[in-house]
C-alpha positions in Angstrom: 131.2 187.1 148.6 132.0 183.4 147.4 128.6 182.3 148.5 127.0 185.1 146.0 129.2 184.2 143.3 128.8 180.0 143.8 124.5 181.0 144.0 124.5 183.4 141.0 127.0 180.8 139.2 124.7 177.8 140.2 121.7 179.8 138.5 123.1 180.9 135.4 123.6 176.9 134.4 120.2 175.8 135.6 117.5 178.9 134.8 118.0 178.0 130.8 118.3 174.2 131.3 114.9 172.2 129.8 115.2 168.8 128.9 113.1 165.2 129.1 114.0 164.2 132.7 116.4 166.0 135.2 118.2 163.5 137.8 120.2 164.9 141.1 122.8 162.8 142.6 125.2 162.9 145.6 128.8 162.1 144.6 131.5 160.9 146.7 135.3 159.6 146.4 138.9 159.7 146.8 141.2 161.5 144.4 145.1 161.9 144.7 146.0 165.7 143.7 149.2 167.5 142.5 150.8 170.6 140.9 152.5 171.0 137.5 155.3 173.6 138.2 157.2 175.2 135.9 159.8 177.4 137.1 162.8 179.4 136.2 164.8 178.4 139.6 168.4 177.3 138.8 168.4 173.1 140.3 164.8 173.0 139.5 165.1 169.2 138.0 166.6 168.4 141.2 164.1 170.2 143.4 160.8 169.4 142.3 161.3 165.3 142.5 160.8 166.4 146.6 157.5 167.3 145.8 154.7 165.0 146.1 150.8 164.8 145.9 148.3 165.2 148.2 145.4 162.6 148.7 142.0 164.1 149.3 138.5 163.3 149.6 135.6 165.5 147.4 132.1 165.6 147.4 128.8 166.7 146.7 126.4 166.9 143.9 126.0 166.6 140.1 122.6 166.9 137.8 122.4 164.5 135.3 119.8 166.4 132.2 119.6 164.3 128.6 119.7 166.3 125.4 116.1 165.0 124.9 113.6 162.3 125.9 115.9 159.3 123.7 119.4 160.9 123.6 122.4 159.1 124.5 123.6 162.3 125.5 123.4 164.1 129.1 124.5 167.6 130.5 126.0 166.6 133.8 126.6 170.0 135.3 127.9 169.7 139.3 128.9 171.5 142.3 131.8 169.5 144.5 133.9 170.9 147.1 137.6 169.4 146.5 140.7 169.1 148.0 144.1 169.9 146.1 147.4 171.3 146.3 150.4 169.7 147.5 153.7 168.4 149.8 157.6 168.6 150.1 159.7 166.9 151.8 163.9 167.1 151.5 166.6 165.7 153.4 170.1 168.0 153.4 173.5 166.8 153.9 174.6 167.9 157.8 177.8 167.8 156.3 177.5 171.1 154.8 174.0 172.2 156.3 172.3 173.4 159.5 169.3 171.8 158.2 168.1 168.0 158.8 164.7 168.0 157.3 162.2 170.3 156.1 158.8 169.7 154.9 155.9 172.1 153.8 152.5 171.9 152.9 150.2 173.5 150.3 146.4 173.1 150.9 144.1 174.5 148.9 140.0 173.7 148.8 137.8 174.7 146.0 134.4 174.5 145.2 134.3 172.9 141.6 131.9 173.4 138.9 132.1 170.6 136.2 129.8 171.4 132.8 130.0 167.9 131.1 128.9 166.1 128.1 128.4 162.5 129.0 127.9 159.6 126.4 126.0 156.4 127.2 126.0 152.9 125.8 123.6 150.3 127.1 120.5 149.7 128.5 120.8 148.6 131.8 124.2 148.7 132.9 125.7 151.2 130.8 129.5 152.4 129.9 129.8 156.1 130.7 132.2 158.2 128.9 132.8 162.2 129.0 134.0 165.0 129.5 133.7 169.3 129.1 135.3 172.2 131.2 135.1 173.6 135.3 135.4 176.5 137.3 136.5 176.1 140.2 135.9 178.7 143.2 138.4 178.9 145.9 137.3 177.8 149.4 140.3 177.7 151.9 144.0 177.2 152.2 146.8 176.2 154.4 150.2 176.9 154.4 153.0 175.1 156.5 156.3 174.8 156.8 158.0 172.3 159.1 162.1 172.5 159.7 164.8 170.2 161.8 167.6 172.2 162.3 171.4 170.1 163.7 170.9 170.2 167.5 167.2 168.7 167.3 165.9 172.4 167.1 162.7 172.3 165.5 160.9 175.6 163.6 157.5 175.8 162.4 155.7 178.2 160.6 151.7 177.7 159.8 149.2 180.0 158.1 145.6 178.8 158.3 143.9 181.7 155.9 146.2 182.0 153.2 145.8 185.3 151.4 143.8 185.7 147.9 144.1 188.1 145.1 146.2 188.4 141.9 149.5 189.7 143.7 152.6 187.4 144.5 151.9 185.1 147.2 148.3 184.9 146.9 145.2 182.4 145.6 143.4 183.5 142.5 139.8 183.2 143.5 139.0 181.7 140.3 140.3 178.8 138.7 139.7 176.9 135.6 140.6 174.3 133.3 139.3 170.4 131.0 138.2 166.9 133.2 137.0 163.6 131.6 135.5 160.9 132.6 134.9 157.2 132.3 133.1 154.6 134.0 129.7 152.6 134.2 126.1 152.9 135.5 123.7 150.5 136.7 120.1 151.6 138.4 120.9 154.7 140.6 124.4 153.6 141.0 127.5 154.6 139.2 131.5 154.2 139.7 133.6 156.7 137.1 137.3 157.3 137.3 138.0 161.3 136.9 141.2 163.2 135.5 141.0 167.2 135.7 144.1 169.4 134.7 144.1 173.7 135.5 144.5 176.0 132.5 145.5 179.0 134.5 147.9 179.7 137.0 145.9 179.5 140.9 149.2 180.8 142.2 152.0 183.3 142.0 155.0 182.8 143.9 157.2 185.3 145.9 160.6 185.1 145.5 160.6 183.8 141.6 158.6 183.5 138.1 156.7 180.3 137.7 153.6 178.3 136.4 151.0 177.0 138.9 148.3 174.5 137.5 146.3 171.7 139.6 146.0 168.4 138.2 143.8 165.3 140.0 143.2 162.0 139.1 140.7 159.7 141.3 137.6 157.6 141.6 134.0 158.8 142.2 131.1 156.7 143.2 127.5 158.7 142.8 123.6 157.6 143.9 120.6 159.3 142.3 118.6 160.2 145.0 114.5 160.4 144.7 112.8 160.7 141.0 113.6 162.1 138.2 111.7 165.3 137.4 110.3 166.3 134.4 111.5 170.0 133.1 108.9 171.1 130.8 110.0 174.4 128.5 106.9 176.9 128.8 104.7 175.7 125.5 103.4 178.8 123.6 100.3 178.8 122.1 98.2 182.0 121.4 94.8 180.2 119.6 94.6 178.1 122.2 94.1 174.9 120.2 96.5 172.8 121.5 99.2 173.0 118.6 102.0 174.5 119.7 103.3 177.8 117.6 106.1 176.4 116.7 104.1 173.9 114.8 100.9 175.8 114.0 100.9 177.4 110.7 97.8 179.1 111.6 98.9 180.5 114.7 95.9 183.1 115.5 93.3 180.8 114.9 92.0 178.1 116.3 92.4 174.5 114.1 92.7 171.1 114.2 96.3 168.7 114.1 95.2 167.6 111.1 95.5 170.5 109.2 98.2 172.1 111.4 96.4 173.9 113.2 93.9 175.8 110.7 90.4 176.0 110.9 88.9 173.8 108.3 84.4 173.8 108.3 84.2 171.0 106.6 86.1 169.0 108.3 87.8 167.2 105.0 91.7 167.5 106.6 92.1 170.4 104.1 92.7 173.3 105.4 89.5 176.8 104.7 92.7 178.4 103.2 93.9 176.4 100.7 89.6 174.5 100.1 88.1 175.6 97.0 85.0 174.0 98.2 85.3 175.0 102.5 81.8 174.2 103.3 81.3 171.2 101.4 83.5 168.2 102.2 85.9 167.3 99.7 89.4 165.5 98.6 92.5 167.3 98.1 92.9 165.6 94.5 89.9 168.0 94.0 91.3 171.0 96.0 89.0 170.4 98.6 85.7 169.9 96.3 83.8 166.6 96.2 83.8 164.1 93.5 81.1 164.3 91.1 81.0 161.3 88.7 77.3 161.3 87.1 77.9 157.7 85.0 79.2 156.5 88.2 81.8 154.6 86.4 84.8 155.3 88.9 86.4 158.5 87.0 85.3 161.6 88.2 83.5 164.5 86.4 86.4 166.8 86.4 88.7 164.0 84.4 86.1 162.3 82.5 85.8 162.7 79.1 83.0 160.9 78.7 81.1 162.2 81.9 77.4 161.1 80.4 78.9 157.7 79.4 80.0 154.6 81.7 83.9 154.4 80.3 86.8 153.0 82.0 89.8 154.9 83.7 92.0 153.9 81.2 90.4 155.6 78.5 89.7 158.6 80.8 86.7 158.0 81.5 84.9 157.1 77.8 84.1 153.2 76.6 86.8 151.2 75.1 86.8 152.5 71.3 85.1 150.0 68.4 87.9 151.6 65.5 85.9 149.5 62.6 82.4 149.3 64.0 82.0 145.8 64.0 80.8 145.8 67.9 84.1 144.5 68.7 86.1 146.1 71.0 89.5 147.4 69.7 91.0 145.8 73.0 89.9 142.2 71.7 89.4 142.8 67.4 92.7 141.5 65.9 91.7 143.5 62.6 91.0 146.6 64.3 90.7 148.4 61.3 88.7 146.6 59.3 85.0 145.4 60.3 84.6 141.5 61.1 82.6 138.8 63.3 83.2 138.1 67.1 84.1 134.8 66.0 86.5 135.6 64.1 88.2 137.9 66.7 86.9 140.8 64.8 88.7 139.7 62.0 86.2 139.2 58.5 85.6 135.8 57.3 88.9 134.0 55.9 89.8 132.8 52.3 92.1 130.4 52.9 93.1 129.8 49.3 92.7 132.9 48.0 89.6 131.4 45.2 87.6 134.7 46.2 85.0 132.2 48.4 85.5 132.5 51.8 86.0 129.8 54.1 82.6 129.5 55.5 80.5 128.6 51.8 84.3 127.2 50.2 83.8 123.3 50.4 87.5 123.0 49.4 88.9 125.8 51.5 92.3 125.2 50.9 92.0 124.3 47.8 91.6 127.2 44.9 88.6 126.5 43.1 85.4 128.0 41.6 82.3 129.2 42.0 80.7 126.3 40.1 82.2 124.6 42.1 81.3 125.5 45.6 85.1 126.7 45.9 86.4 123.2 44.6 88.8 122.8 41.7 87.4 121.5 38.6 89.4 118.5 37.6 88.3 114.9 37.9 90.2 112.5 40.8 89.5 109.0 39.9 86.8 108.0 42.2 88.9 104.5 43.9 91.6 107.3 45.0 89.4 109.5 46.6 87.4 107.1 48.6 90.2 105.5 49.7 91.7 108.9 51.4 88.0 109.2 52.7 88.0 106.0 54.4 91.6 106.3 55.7 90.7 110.1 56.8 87.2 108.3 58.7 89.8 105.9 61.0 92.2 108.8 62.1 92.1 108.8 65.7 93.7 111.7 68.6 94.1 111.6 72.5 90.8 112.6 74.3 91.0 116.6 73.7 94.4 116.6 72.1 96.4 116.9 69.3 98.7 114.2 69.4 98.0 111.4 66.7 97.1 107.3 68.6 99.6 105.1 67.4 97.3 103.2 65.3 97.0 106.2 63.2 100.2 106.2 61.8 99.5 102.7 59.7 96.5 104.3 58.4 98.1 107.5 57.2 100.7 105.4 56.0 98.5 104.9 53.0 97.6 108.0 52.3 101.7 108.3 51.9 101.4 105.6 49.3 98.6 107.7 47.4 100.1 111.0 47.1 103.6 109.2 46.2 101.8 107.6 43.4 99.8 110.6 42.5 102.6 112.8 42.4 99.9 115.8 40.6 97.8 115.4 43.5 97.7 117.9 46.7 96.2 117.3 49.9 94.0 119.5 52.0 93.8 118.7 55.7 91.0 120.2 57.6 90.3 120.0 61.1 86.8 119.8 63.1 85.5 119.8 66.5 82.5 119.0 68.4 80.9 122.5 70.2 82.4 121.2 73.8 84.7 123.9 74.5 85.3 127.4 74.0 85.2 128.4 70.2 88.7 129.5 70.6 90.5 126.2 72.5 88.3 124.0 69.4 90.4 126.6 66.8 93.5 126.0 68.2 92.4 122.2 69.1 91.5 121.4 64.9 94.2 123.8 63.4 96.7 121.5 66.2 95.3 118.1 64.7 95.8 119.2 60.9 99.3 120.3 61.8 100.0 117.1 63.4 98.5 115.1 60.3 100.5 117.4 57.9 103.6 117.0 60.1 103.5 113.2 60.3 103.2 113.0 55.8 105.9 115.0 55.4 107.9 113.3 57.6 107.5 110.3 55.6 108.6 112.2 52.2 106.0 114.4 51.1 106.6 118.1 50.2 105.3 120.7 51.8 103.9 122.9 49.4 101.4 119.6 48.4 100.2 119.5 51.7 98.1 122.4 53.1 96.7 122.4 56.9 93.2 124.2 58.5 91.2 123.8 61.7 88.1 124.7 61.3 86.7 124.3 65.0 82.9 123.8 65.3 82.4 125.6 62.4 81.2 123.5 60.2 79.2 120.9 61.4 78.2 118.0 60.4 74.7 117.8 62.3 73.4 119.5 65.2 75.7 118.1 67.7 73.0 117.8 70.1 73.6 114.1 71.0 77.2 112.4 72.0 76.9 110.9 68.9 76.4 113.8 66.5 79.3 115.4 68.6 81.5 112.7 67.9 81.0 112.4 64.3 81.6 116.3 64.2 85.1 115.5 65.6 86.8 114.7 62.6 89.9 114.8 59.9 88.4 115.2 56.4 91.4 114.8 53.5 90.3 116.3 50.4 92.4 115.8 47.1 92.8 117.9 44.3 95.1 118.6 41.0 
């Protein structure tokens, strides 16, 4: 009957066990066993210091199973047969007893089936820790009991198959209770120490009332014998395409990984089910349909709003928008509104002074004037004045392609200061020029930069600011065709132009 029982037991924690890798061992040690009695004898205190452990042995086997192929975790489930139970021994006082010394024995053998959770740290050499509940079946017992009597007389009583069952003076067949665990593990080898402790009684006395629970502490050393063996859970999969159920949303038909197992024709990764376009490769932005972009400029049909017209993406699809017509881009036109030149940014043709001739046919552009006039004013400057602000303008000199004003300069303009402080009715125009090297913008900013820097110098030496007005006209206006190094350098130039 116990070898049914262990079997069927044995079964019932293997037959639903699949995990990564399954490893047996064969377990061995030394343990030192007792019993924790409880009792309602009168003297008990007294009594049970008599009573003392019994050292055993145990053995046998214990399955190692991980919660899966990278867990920490194992399932160590086991079968070991172990010894427990216990010993007394008590000397009496001949004074007022017939009895020198009597000892006893109680043996009892069970076949023990931990159900563990173990926890590992460590790669190679790792530090074990766990623990979980047992059953233990009983195996055998012994019974004996040893007396002296005064006189040397000597009585023994031994019983070698002690009775089981639930009535008084018998072993409970089964027997249960918690163990932990702690140790380390290195290759097939590992060293734990082990503490178990009964939850029920495996024991009812006689002759009074009492509590009977096995307790054993000890030391186990195991060895993983062969390889481990792969438990592999029975892998449904009714289309037969390789995707398990479990992950196939198509289960009854036969797909591909990609699409989770449904079919898909047209092999795009989108699945005939969910393709608006299944026999015709496509992109899932398009719900499975192809792109179809007709002015082939990178936005496609269905979000182009332009679809006959090469646009850009940021426009969705349609050319950057010309607001005022001028053919310059809104992105670039600084007058967007209002139609211009490329040169001018977009922007129309500037007035400087506000005399109603633009810059371009104004020969005093920052000077009001009139039409007479070519945009000049029409008051007479003495002629020795405005030659001499010629000449000085003639010798003003910059760093190679910069603004900043030679030294040398600075006595020149220095004269200048002594005109318009003499002249106190006169204003000053400064205009800027370049040469056609360079970009039409960098000669902009380059002339406006050297008429600031003129400007900035005169009034630093005492002349207001609303006499003195600044303009760079880049290569605008030319004073040849700038074809030879010489032509260019006389179109690099300061011209000062006085007026009332």
């Amino acid at each position: 009957m116990r070898k049914v029982i262990l079997a069927l037991t044995i079964i019932l924690l293997f037959s639903n066990i699949t995990r990564a890798q399954v490893k047996v061992a064969i377990v061995a040690g030394g343990h030192q066993s007792s019993v924790s009695e409880n009792n309602n004898l009168p003297g008990w205190d007294t009594i049970k210091n008599k009573y003392s452990g019994r050292g055993g042995l145990h053995f046998g086997f214990v399955a190692d199973l991980p919660l899966s192929s990278n867990s920490k975790v194992s399932f160590q489930p086991g079968v070991i047969y172990y010894n427990k139970g216990r010993k007394f021994l008590q000397h009496y006082d001949t004074a007022i007893s017939t009895v020198i010394v009597k000892s006893s024995i109680q043996y009892v053998n069970y076949i023990d089936i931990p159900m563990n959770l173990v926890l590992k740290f460590g790669t190679k050499s790792k530090f074990i820790v766990g623990g979980g509940p047992y059953l233990s079946l009983f195996y055998s017992g012994k019974e004996k009991t040893e007396t002296i009597l005064v006189g040397n007389v000597f009585e023994s009583e031994e019983n070698n198959d002690v009775p089981v069952g639930k009535k008084p003076g018998q072993y409970k067949v089964f027997n249960y209770g918690l163990n932990g665990l702690a140790g380390f593990e290195s290759g097939r080898f590992f060293l734990t120490v082990n503490y178990s402790r009964g939850l029920n009684d495996f024991y009812q006395a006689t002759s009074y009332t009492g509590t009977f629970k096995h307790q054993v502490i000890g030391a186990t050393l195991g060895i993983y014998i062969g390889k481990a063996v792969e438990l592999e859970k029975k892998i449904k999969d009714r289309d037969k395409d390789g995707i398990t159920d479990e992950d196939d949303n198509c289960p009854d038909e036969p797909g591909a990984a990609i699409t989770k197992g449904c079919p898909d024709k047209d092999a795009d990764g989108i699945p005939d089910k969910t393709d608006k376009c299944p026999d015709v490769a496509g992109t899932l932005k398009n719900g499975g349909c192809p792109i179809l972009d007709k002015d082939n400029d990178g936005v496609n049909d269905a979000d182009d709003k332009c679809p006959d017209v090469p646009g850009v993406k940021k426009y969705n699809g349609c050319p950057v928008p010309d607001s005022d017509k001028d053919g310059v881009n809104d992105e670039d036109d600084k007058c967007p509104t209002v139609p211009g030149y490329a040169r001018y940014d977009g922007c129309p043709i500037p007035d400087s002074d506000g005399d109603g001739i633009n810059d371009e046919n104004d020969k005093c552009p920052t000077v009001k004037g009139t039409i007479e006039k070519n945009g000049c004013p029409v008051g007479e400057i003495k002629k020795e004045i405005v030659e001499k602000v010629n000449y000085a303008a003639k010798r003003i000199q910059f760093k190679i392609a910069k603004a900043e004003l030679l030294p040398e300069s600075y006595k020149i303009l220095d004269e200048v200061v002594n005109v318009l402080k003499g002249n106190a009715e006169l204003n000053l125009s400064i205009e800027g020029h370049t040469s056609i090297d360079r970009t039409f913008t960098a000669n902009m900013k380059l002339s406006q930069e050297r008429a600031d820097n003129v400007k900035a110098y005169l009034q630093s030496k005492g002349i207001a600011e609303s006499r003195l007005t600044a303009k760079g006209f880049g290569p605008t206006q030319p004073l040849n065709d700038g074809k030879t190094e010489q032509e260019k350098s006389q179109n690099r130039r300061v011209e000062l132009k006085l007026s009332n």
